[in-house]
C-alpha positions as CSV (number, residue, x, y, z in Angstrom):
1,X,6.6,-7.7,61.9
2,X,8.4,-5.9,64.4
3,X,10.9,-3.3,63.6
4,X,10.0,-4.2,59.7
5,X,7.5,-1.7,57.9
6,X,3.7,-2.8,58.3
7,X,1.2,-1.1,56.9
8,X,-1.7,-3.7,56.9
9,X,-5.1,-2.7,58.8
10,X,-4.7,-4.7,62.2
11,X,-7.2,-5.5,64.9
12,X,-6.6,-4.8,69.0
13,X,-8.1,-8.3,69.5
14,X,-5.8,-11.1,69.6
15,X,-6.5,-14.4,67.9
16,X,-6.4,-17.5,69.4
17,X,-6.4,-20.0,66.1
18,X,-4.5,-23.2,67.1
19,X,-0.8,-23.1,65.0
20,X,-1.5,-19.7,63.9
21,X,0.4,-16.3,65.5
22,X,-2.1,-14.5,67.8
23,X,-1.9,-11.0,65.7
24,X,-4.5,-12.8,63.4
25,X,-7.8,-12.8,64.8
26,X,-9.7,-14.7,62.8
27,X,-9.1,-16.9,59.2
28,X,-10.0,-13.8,57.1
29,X,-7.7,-11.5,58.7
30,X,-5.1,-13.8,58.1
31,X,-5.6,-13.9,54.2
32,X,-6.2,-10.0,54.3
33,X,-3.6,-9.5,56.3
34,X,-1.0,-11.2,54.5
35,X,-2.1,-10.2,51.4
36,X,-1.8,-6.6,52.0
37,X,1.4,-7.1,53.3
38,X,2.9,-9.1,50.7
39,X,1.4,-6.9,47.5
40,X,0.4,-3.3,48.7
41,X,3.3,-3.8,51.4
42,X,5.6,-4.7,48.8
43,X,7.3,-6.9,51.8
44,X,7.7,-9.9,49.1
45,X,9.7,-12.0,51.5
46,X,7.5,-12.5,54.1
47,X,5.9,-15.2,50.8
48,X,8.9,-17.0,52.8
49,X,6.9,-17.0,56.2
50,X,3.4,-17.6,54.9
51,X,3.9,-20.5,52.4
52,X,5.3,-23.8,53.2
53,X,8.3,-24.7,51.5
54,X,6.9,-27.7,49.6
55,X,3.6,-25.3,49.2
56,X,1.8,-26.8,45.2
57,X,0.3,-24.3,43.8
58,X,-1.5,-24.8,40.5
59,X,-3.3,-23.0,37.8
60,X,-3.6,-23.6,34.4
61,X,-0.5,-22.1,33.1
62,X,1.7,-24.4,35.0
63,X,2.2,-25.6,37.9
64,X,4.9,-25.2,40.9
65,X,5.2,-25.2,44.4
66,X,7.5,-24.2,47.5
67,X,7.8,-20.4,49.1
68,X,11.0,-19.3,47.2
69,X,8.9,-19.4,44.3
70,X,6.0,-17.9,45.2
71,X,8.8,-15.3,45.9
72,X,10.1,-15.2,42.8
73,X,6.6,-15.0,40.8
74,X,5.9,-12.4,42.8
75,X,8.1,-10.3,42.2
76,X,8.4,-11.0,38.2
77,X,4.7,-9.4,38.4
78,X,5.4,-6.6,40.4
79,X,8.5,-5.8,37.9
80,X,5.5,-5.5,35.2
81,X,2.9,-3.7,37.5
82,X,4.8,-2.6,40.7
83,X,1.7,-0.6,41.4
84,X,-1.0,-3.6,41.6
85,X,-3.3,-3.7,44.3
86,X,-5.6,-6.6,45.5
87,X,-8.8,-5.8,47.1
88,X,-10.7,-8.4,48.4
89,X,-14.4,-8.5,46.8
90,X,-15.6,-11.5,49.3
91,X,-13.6,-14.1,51.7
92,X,-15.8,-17.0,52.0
93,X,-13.9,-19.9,53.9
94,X,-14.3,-23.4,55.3
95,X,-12.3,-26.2,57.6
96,X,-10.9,-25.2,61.1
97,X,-7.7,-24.6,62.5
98,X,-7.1,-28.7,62.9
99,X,-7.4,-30.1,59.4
100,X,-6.7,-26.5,57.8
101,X,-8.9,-23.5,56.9
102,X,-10.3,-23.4,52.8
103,X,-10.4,-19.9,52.0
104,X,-11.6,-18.2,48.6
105,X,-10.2,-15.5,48.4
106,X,-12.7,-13.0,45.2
107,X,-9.9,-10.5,44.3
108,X,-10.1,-7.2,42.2
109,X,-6.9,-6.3,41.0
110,X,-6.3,-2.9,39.5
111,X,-2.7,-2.4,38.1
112,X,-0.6,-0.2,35.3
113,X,2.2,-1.9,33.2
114,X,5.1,0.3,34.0
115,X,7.8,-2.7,32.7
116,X,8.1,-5.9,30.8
117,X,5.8,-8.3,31.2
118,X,5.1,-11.8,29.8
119,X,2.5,-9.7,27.3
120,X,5.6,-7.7,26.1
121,X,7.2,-4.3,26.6
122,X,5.2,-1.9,29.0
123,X,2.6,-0.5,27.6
124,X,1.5,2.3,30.2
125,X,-1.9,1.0,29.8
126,X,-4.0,0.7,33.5
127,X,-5.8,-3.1,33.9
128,X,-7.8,-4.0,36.1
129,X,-9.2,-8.1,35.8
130,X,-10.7,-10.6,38.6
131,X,-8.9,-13.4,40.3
132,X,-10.0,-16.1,43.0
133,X,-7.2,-18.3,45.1
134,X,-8.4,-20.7,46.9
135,X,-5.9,-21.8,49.1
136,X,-5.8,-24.1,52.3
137,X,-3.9,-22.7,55.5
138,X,-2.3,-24.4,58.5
139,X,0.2,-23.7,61.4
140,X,0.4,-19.9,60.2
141,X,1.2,-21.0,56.3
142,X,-0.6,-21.9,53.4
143,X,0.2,-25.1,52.5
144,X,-1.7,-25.3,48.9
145,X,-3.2,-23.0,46.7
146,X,-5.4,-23.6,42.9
147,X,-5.0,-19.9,42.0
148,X,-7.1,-18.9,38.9
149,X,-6.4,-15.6,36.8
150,X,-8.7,-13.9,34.2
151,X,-5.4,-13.6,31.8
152,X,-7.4,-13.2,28.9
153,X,-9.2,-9.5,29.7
154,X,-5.5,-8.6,31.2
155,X,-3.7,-9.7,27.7
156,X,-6.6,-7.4,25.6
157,X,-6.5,-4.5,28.4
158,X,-2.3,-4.7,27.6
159,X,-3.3,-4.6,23.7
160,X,-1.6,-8.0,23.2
161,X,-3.8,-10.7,20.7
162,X,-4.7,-13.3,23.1
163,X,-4.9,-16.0,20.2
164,X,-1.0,-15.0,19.1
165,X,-0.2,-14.8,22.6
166,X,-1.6,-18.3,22.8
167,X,0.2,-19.8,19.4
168,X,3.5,-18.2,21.3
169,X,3.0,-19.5,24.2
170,X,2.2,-23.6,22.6
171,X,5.4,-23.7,20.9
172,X,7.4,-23.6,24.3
173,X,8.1,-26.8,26.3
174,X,4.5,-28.0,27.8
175,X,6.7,-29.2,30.8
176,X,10.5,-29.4,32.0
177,X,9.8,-32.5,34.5
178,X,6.9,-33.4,33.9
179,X,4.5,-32.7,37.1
180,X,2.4,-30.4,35.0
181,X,1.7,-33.0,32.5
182,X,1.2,-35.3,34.7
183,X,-1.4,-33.4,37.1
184,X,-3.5,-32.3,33.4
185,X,-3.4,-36.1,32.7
186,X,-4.6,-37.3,36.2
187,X,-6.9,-34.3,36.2
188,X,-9.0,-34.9,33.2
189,X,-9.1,-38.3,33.8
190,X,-10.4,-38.1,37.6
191,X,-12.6,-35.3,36.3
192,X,-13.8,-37.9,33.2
193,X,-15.4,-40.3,36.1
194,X,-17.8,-38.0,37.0
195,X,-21.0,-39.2,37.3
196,X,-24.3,-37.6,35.0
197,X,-27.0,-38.4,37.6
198,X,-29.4,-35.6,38.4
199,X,-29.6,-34.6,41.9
200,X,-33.0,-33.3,44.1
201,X,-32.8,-29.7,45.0
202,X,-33.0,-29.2,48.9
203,X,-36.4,-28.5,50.1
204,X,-35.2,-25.2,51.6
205,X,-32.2,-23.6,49.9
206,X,-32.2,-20.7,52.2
207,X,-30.7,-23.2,54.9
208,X,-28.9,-25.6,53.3
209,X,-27.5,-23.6,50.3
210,X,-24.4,-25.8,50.0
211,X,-26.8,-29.0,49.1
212,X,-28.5,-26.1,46.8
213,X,-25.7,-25.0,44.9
214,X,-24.1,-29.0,44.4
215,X,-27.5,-29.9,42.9
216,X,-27.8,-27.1,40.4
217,X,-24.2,-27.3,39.4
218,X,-24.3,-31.0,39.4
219,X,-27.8,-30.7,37.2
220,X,-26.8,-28.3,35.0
221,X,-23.3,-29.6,34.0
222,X,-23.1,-32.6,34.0
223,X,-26.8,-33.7,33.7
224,X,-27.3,-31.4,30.9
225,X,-30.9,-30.0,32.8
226,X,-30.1,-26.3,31.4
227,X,-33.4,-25.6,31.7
228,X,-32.5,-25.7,35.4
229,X,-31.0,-22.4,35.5
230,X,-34.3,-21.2,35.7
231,X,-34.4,-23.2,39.3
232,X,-30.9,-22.3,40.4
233,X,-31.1,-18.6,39.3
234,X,-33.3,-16.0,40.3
235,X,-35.0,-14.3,37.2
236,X,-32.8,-11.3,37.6
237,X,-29.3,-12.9,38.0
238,X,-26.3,-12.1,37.0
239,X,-23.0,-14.1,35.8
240,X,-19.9,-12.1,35.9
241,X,-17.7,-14.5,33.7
242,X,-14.2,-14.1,33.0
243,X,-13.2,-12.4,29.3
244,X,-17.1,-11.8,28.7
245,X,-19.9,-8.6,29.1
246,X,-22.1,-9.6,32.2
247,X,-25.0,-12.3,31.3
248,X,-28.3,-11.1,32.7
249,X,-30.7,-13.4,33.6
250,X,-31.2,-16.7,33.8
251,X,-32.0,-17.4,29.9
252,X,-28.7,-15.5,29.2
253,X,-27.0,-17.0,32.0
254,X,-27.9,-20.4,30.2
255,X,-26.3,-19.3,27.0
256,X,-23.1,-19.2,28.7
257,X,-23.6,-22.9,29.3
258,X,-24.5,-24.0,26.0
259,X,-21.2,-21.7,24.6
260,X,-19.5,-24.1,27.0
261,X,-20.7,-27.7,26.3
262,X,-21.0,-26.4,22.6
263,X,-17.3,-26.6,22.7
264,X,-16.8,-29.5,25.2
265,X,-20.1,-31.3,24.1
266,X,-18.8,-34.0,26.8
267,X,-17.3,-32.2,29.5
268,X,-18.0,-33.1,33.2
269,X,-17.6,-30.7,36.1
270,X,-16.3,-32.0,39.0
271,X,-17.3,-30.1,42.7
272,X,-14.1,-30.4,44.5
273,X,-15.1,-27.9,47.4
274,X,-18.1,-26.2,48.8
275,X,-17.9,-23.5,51.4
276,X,-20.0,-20.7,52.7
277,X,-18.5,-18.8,55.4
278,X,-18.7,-15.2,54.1
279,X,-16.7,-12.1,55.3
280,X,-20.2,-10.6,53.9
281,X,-22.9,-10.8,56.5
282,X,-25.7,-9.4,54.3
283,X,-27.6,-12.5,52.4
284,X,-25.9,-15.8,52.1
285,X,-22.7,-16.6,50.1
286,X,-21.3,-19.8,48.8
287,X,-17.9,-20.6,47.2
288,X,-17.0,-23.6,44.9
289,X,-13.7,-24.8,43.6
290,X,-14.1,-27.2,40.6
291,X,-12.7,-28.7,37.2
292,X,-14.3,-29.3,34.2
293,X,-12.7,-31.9,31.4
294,X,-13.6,-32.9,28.1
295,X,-12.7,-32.7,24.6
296,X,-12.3,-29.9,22.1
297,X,-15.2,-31.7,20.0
298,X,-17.2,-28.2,19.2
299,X,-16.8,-25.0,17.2
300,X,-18.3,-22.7,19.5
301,X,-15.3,-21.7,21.1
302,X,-11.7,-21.4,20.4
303,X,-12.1,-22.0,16.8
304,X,-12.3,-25.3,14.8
305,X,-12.5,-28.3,16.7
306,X,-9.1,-30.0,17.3
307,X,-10.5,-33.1,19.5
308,X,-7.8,-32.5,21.9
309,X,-8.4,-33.6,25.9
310,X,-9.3,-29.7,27.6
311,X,-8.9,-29.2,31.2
312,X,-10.2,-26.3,32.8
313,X,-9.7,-25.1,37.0
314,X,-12.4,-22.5,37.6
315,X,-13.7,-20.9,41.1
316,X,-16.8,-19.1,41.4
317,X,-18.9,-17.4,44.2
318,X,-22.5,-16.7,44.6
319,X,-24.5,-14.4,46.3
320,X,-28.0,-16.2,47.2
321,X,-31.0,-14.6,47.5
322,X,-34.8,-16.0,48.9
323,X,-33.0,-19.4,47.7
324,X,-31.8,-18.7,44.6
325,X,-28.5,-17.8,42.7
326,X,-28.5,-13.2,42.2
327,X,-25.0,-13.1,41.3
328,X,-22.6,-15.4,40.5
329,X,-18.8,-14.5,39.9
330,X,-16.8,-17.4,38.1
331,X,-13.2,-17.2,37.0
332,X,-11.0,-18.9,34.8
333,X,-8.2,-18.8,32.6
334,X,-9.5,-18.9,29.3
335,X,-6.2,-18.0,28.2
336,X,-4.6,-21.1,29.3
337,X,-7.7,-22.9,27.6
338,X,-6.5,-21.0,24.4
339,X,-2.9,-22.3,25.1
340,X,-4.3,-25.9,25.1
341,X,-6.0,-25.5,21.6
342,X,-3.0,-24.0,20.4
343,X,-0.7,-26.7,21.4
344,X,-2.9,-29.2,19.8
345,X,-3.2,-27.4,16.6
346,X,0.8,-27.3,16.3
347,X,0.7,-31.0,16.3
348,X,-1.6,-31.2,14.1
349,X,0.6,-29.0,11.4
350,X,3.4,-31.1,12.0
């Protein structure tokens, strides 16, 4: 960055990550780093130094990949909210500087709509939602990214209808060439092998939370033990859940579950990453990337059934206390979930 503006906190120490520059000391002050400079910064280009050029990065909205457009999306949001700002809740990583780094990366965003955005004209209005990238980094790049939004608060905080924004957005082309399409389909079907077994709890979830938080996830899920949130979550938890008021408790927390399966009645969850390497020091932290598929079989959500195939990419972190879940933060884009019940209604009327 020199002789180009840089107003990102840096360290004195120098870094000595294999593949990575030696300004970074560490895997978390890479992410911050580069974050801040990219957003805050507004030194959008630099997406062209830290992402590979054949980079995938998928969410639910659609997929796409490659630094120029990681570029170009960012800059279509910053023409919305050129004021946003992304502060990093937790950093909770995995891997080494060989095979790559996992990082998940619990953002806040705060951010005003000062010009179009996909929601519509600007609306003035200030937003603030959550958001969790999990993204795996090598040589000084990230090299791929499952990025997960909580669209759904942001569309209500803008004033937009979420279900009319979904109807809108079903009747648009699912997929240009077809690599969106084709990851849902391979997706739910990988996700669909997923075994129901119950697993045994660790005898000591203090030091082997990752074994912990598989087994209550694995129980509770797929297993259908939802009296096991009473096991995985400390009687004063709390669930912060995208586009919903806080769940206190684990016989709340539970609810959210069964609002869940009522709509999916045979969804499976797959774990597809566990880390717990917190930029928190103070009690233990744990970070999981997974993907739950099933069928719109259930009222609960989302309206009527439509018995379409549902794919969902969520994130969550947890905060573990005396071996068991306090507080759990888990992201998705429920909008995109919408979109998908949408599309299937559409065809349905046809």
């Amino acid at each position: 960055m020199t002789n180009h503006f840089d107003n990102a906190p840096a360290s004195d120490q120098t870094g000595n990550m294999a593949g990575f520059d030696p300004e970074f000391t560490s895997i978390i002050d890479y992410i911050l780093r580069i974050t801040y400079r990219i957003w805050e910064g507004k030194q959008v280009g630099l997406c062209r130094d830290y992402y590979s050029e054949d980079c995938p990065v998928y969410t639910l909205a659609g997929y796409f990949e490659g630094a120029e457009t990681v570029t170009q999306n960012t800059l279509k949001t910053l023409s919305g909210f050129p004021d946003r700002t992304l502060h990093a809740d937790n950093i909770i990583w995995g891997g080494n500087d060989t095979d790559g780094y996992h990082t998940s990366h619990l953002i806040c965003t705060n951010m005003t709509n000062l010009g179009p955005s996909e929601f519509g004209e600007a609306t003035g209005n200030k937003a603030q939602i959550q958001v969790i990238a999990h993204c795996i980094c090598k040589d000084n790049r990230v090299i791929e990214e499952w990025l997960v939004r909580d669209n759904y608060s942001l569309a209500e905080q803008l004033g937009a209808d979420p279900k009319a924004y979904a109807i809108e957005q079903a009747k648009k082309p699912l997929d240009p060439n077809g690599v969106f399409t084709t990851w849902l389909s391979s997706e739910h079907e990988r996700v669909s092998k997923q075994d129901r077994s119950n697993l045994p709890y660790p005898k000591d979830a203090n030091s082997e939370v990752e074994p912990f938080i598989t087994a209550g996830l694995q129980n509770i899920w797929n297993a259908r033990l939802l009296g096991d949130c009473n096991l995985f979550y400390a009687e004063n938890a709390r669930l912060h859940a995208s586009a919903r008021s806080d769940y206190e408790g684990a016989a709340d927390i539970a609810q959210f579950y069964m609002e869940i399966l009522g709509s999916i009645a045979d969804a499976k969850v797959s774990i597809d990453y566990v880390c717990s390497n917190s930029m928190i020091t103070t009690d233990q932290h744990v970070a999981v990337r997974w993907t739950l598929a099933g069928t719109h079989n259930g009222g609960s959500l989302w309206g009527t059934a439509t018995n379409t195939p549902l794919l969902i990419l969520g994130e969550s972190q947890y905060r573990i206390v005396d071996g068991k879940v306090a507080e759990e933060w888990l992201v998705f884009d429920e909008l995109a979930v919408l979109t998908q019940v949408e599309r299937a209604r559409l065809k349905q009327d046809l």
